[in-house]
C-alpha positions, 0 to 999 in steps of 0.5 A, spaced: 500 500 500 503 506 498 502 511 503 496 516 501 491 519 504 484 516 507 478 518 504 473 516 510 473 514 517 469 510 520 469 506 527 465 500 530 463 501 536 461 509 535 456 508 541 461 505 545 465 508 552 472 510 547 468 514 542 465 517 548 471 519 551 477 520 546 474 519 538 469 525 538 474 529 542 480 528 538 475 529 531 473 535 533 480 537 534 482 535 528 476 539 523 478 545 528 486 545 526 483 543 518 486 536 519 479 532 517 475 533 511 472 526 510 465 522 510 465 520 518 461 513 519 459 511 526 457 503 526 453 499 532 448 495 534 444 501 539 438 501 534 439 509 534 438 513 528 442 519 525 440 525 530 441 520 536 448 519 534 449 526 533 446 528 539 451 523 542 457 526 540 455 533 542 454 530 549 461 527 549 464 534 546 461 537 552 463 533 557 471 532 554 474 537 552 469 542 550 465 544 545 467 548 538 461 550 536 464 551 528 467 545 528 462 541 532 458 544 526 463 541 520 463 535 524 456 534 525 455 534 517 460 529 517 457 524 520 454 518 518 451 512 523 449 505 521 446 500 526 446 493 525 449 488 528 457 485 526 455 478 525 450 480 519 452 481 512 447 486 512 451 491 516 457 490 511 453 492 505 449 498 508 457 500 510 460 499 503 453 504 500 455 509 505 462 509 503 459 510 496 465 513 492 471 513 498 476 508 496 481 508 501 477 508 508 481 507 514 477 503 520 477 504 527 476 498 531 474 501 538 471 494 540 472 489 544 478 484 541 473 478 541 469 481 535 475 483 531 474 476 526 467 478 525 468 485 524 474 484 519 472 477 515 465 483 514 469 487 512 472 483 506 467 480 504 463 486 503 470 489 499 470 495 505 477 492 506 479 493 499 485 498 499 484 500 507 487 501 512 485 499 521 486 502 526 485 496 533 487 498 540 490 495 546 491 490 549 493 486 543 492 479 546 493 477 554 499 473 553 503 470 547 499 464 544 493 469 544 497 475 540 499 471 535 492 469 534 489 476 534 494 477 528 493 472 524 486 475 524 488 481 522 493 478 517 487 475 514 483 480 512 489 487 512 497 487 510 501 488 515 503 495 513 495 497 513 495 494 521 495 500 526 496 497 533 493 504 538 499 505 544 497 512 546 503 512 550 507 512 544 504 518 541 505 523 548 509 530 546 515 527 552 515 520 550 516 523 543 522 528 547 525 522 550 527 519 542 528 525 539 533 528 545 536 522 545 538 522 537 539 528 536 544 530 540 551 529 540 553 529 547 548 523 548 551 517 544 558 516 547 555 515 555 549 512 553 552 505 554 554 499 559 561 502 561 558 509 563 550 507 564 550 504 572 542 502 571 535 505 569 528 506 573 522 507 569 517 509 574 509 509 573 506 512 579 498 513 579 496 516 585 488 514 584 485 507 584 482 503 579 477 508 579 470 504 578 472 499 572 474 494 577 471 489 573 475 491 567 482 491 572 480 484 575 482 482 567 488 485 567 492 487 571 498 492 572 502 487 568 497 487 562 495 494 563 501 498 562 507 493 563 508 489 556 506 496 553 507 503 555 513 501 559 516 496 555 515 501 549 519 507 553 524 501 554 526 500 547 526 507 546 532 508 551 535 502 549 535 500 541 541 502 537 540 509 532 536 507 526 538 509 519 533 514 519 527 516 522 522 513 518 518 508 521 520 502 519 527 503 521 525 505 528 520 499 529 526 494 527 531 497 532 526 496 537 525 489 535 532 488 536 532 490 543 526 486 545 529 480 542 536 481 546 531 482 553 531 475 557 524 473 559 522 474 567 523 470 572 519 470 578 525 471 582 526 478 580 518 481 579 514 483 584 506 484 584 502 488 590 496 489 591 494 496 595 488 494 602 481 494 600 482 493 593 477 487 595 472 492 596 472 495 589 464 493 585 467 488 580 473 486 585 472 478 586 473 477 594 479 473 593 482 476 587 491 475 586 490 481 581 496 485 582 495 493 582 502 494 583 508 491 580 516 492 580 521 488 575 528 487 574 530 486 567 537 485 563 538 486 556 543 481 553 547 486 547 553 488 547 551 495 549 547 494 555 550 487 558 550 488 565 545 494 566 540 492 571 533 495 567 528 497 573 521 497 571 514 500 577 508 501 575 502 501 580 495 505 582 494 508 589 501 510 590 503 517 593 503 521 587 501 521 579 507 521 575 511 517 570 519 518 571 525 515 568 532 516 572 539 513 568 544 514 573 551 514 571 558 511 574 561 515 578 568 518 576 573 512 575 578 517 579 575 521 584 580 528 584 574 532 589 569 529 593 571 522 595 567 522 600 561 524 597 555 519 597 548 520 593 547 521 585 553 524 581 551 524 574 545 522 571 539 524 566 532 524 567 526 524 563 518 526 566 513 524 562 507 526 566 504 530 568 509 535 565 514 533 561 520 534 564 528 532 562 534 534 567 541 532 567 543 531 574 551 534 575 555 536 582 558 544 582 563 547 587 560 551 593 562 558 594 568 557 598 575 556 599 575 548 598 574 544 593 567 541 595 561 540 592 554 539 590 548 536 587 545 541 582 541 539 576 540 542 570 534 543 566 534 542 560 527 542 558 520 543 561 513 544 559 506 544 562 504 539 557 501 537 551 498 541 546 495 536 541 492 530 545 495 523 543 488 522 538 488 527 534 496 526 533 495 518 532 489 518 528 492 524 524 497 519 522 493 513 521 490 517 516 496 519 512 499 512 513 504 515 518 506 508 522 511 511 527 507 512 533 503 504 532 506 498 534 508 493 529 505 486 530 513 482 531 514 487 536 508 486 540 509 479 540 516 479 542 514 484 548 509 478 550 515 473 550 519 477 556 512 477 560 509 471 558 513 467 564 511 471 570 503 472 568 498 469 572 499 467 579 507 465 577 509 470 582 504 471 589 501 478 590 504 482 597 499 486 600 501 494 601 499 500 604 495 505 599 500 511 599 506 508 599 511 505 594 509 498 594 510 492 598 517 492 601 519 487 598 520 491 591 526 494 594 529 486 595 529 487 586 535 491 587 541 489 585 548 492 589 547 498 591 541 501 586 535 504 590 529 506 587 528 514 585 522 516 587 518 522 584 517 528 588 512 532 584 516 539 587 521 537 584 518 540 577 518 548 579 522 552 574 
């Protein structure tokens, strides 16, 4: 498929809690900044009509992210809306009148994974797959086996590069900061490796709980949820080796290459927790072993990382909402001031919520006659937050065929090998406080000296 423009979108699952929440925002986003002109077809099983549809979106609008009334106007007379159930033949021929002259439409599954046979074996019966493209959303699969399976189904109906697998994360203005702020700057390379690295923390924070989607969170865990994907994504970022362009396939080979040189879990080196009264929660089963909380040690064997230990943390009610990474370097092979110095000497650090934050820790003299000094950290760049959601920017992506920011069906894959041997019950689930770091057993992950960095969210003042 070359690389043209989409000439209509249309997403299953319009009436749906994601259309709700993040589509219609993002849509009318994009008409706003002139990035969407094209037919908009909504598909579900609701029974609605055009108007109820269309009422549907400005409600959503009004309650996430504001309503424009210019741009709700253009994008009210875009709409379109067929109900029909996805199963029946039907719906698929009524799409493809819909689409009427249309002839590279992207498709949006916003629904869940178990309905993506039917849905994509409808579309190529119909010849609404023809020329395509697909946008599908996390998690792609539980495990290994079953994200092998969802791909072979996808493959079924689309090629590979038609294939947009959704990580949101990956579209955030800071994790984007964090590749090109690597790559693009020279000081950066000749540290950024085993004989100067001494480890790297990633730390996914979330002050809150599971905020009434207990149902949803006893299917998948911290692991599942943000694990395999967003942490592991941010790791191969810090890690691959530089690619040969920006393109995106350079970019996501690189990243398969690290994933493959990452050694599979153990038990012995992660750690599940789950926060008190995680039990109360509606949808919780009272004996649940779903972990909230999770700390990992991971290891990369390749020539530039041997040796590093990889620190990955991720859980919900703990003391702040913040994502962090801290690599810290060794210290000097010969100390000529400050032998007795003790803490962090040098490092880099990278705040990816809830602003985006990179910082290079240093140690500076201390007015006065001795040569003494202390921690001082330089900051390199902070802004409040983003200025496009990741929606908007994915979905302008997709349209264009731009396939940077989504995921590729071997790396998601080889994601699943490093977490497969530690799913389930492999590791028993430790109960901790809420407003605290985790179980204390999270500090026994560490190798040597290491100490986990906390964020402080204080930190940030310019």
């Amino acid at each position: 498929m070359t690389a043209s423009h989409s000439d209509a979108f249309v997403f299953f699952g319009a009436t749906g809690d994601l259309a709700y929440k993040k589509i219609f925002p993002a849509l009318q986003a994009m008409i706003k900044h002139g990035h969407l002109d094209l037919p908009i077809i909504g598909v579900a099983k609701s029974g609605w009509n055009l108007d109820q549809f269309r009422d549907r979106a400005r409600d959503s609008l009004e309650k996430h992210g504001g309503l424009d009334a210019d741009a709700f106007a253009k994008l009210a007379a875009r709409l379109h809306y067929i109900s029909g159930d996805y199963q029946d033949d039907a719906t698929y021929a009524q799409l493809r009148r819909a689409l009427g002259d249309a002839v590279r439409p992207l498709h949006y599954l916003a629904i869940p994974p178990s309905m993506f046979e039917s849905v994509t074996q409808g579309l190529a019966k119909s010849g609404c797959a023809r020329d395509a493209r697909v946008i599908v959303e996390k998690p792609f699969g539980r495990d290994l086996a079953s994200a092998q399976a969802l791909n072979r189904t996808l493959l079924t109906s689309f090629a590979e590069d038609a294939i947009f697998r959704i990580d949101h994360y990956l579209a955030k203005e800071a994790v984007e900061n964090l590749i090109y702020f690597r790559f693009a700057n020279t000081f950066i390379e000749p540290v950024w490796h085993r004989d100067y690295v001494a480890s790297v923390q990633i730390t996914m924070a979330e002050q809150f709980g599971v905020q009434g989607r207990g149902a949803f969170y006893e299917e998948v865990g911290a692991i599942r949820d943000v694990v395999q994907n967003h942490m592991l994504q941010v790791m191969t970022l810090l890690t691959m080796e530089i690619p040969l362009d920006g393109g995106p396939d350079a970019i996501r080979d690189e990243k398969l290459r690290v994933l493959c040189a990452m050694r599979p879990l153990v038990p012995a080196e992660v750690v599940r927790g789950q926060f008190r009264d995680y039990h109360d929660e509606a949808g919780v089963s009272p004996d649940s072993q779903v972990e909230t909380f999770a700390a990992l040690r991971l290891h990369i064997d390749n020539t530039r990382w041997a040796g590093v230990p990889f620190y990955i943390r991720a859980g919900k009610q703990l003391p702040v909402t913040c994502t962090e990474v801290m690599i810290e370097l060794k210290p000097p092979s010969h100390a000529v001031f400050d032998a007795d110095s003790s803490g962090q000497l040098n490092y880099f650090r990278f705040r990816l919520s809830p602003d985006v934050l990179i910082t290079v820790g240093a140690r500076t003299k201390v007015p006065g006659e001795s040569m003494v000094g202390a921690a001082t950290e330089l900051i390199a760049h902070h802004h409040p937050c983003d200025e496009m959601t990741p929606y908007e920017r994915l979905l302008g992506d997709a349209l264009h065929g731009d396939a940077s920011l989504f995921a590729r069906g071997d790396t998601v894959e080889a994601a699943w090998r490093v977490v497969d041997p530690i799913l389930g019950n492999a590791v028993p689930v430790a109960a901790y406080e809420p407003d605290t770091w985790g179980p204390p057993a999270a500090w026994q992950i560490m190798a040597g000296d290491d100490q986990w960095h906390n964020p402080a969210l204080e930190e940030t003042s310019p």
